[in-house]
C-alpha positions as CSV (number, residue, x, y, z in Angstrom):
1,X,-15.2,-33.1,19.6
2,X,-11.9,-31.2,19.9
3,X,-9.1,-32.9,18.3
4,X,-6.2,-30.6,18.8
5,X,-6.0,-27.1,20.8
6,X,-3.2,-24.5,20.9
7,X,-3.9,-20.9,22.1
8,X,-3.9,-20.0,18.8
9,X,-6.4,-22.3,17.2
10,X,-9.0,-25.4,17.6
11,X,-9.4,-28.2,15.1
12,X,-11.6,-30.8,15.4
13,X,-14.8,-33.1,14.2
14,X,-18.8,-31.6,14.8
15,X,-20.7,-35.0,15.3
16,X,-23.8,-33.6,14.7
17,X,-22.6,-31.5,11.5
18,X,-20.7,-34.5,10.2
19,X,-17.6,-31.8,9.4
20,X,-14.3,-31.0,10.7
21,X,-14.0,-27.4,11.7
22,X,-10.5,-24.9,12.3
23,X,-11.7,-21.9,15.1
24,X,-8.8,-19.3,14.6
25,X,-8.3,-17.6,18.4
26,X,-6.2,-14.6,18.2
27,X,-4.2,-12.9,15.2
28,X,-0.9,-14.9,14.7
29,X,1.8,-15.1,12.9
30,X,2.1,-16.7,9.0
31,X,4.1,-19.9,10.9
32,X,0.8,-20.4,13.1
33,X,-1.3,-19.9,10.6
34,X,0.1,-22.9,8.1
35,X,1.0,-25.3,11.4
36,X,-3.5,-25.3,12.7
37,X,-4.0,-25.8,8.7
38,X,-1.6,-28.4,8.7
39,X,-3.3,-29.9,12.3
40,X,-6.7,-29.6,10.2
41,X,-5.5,-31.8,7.7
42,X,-4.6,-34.2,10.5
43,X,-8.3,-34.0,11.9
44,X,-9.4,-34.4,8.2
45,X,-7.2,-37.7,7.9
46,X,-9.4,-38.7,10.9
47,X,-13.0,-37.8,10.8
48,X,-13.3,-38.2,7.0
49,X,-16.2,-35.6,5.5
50,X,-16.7,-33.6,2.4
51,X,-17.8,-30.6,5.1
52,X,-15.5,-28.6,6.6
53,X,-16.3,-25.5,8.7
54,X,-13.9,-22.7,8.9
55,X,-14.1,-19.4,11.9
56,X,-11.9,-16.9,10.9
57,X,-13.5,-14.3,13.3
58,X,-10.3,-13.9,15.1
59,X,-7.8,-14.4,12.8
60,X,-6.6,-11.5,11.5
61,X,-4.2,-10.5,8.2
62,X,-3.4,-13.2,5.9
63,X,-0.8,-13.0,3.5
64,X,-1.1,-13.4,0.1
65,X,1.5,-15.5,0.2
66,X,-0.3,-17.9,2.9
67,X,-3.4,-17.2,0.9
68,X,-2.0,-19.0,-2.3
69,X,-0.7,-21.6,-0.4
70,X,-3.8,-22.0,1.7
71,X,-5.7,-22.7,-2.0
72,X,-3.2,-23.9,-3.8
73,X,-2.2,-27.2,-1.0
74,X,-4.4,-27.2,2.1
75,X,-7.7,-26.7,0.2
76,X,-6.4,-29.5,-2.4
77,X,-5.0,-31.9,-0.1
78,X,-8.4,-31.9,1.9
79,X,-10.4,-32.9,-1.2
80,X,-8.3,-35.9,-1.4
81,X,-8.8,-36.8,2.2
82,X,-12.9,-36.3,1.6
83,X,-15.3,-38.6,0.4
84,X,-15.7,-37.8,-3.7
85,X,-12.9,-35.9,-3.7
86,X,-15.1,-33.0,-2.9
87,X,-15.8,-30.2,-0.1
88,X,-18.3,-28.0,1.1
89,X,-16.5,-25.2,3.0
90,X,-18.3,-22.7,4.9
91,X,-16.5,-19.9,6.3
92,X,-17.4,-17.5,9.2
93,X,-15.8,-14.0,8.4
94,X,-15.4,-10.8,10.8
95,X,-16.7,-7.7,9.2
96,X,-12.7,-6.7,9.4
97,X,-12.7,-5.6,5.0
98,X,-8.9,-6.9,4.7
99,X,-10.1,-10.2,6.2
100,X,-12.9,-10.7,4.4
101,X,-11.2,-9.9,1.4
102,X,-8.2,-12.5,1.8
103,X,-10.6,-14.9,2.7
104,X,-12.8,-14.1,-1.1
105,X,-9.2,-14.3,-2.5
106,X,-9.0,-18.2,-1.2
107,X,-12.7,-18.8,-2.5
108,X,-12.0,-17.3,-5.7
109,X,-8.4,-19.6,-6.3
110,X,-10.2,-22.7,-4.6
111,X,-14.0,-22.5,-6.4
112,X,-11.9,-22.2,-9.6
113,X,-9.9,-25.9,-9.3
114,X,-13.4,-28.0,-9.2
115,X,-12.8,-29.5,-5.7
116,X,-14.6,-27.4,-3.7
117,X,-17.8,-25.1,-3.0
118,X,-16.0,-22.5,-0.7
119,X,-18.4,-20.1,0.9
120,X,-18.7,-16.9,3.3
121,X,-21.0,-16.5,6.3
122,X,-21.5,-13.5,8.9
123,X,-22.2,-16.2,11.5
124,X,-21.6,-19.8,12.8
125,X,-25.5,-20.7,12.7
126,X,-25.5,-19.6,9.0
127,X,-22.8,-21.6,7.9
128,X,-24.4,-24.6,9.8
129,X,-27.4,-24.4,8.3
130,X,-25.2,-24.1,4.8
131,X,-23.2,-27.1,5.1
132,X,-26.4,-29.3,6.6
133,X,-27.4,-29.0,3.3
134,X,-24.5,-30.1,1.4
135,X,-23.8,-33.6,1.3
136,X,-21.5,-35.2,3.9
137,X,-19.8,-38.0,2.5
138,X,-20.0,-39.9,5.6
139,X,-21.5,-43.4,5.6
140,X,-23.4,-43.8,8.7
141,X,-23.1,-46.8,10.2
């Protein structure tokens, strides 16, 4: 279920996953990049889960500036919207080197605070079948 859209990204909630997800589009700029985290912490607010499925296929450069705060408030404030306090983030990375490496950058901050298993994936059904086995959080109703 889509919960926002701009042409630049897609948050929303994966019913069948029991996660939110962000699916970056296109390359933008740092501005974009902090405004769809800030719309994923909206969706989180919604569809509360301790999963949380990131696509950064398309995304391009990130700053190390965007990078710290990207570990240092997004990543944070999500743990305190999940069940536990506690995520499971699986991330889909492009075989772009200076992506992949911003994104280890973010793991390696995040995994360190204790609020987070933060993990890479070369594909959507891999981190899918990751995060199906992490607990959700969700109480089923």
């Amino acid at each position: 279920m889509i919960h926002t859209r701009t042409e630049y990204a897609i948050t929303g909630y994966d019913e069948l996953l029991q996660g939110v997800f962000l699916r970056f589009l296109r390359k933008g700029t740092s501005e974009e990049f902090r405004e769809a985290n800030q719309r994923l912490l909206q969706t989180m607010r919604e569809y509360s889960t301790q999963r949380v499925n990131l696509d950064v296929l398309h995304l391009g450069l990130v700053s190390p500036e965007d990078q710290r705060w990207m570990a240092n408030l997004i990543i944070p404030r999500l743990a305190e919207l999940a069940p536990n306090n506690y995520l499971y983030i699986a991330v889909v990375v492009p075989e772009s080197t200076f992506t992949r490496l911003a994104m280890k950058s973010i793991e390696d901050m995040s995994n360190g605070k204790g609020i987070c298993d933060y993990c890479q994936f070369p594909n959507l059904v891999e981190a899918k079948q990751w995060l199906f086995l992490q607990p959700s959080g969700v109480l089923v109703k």
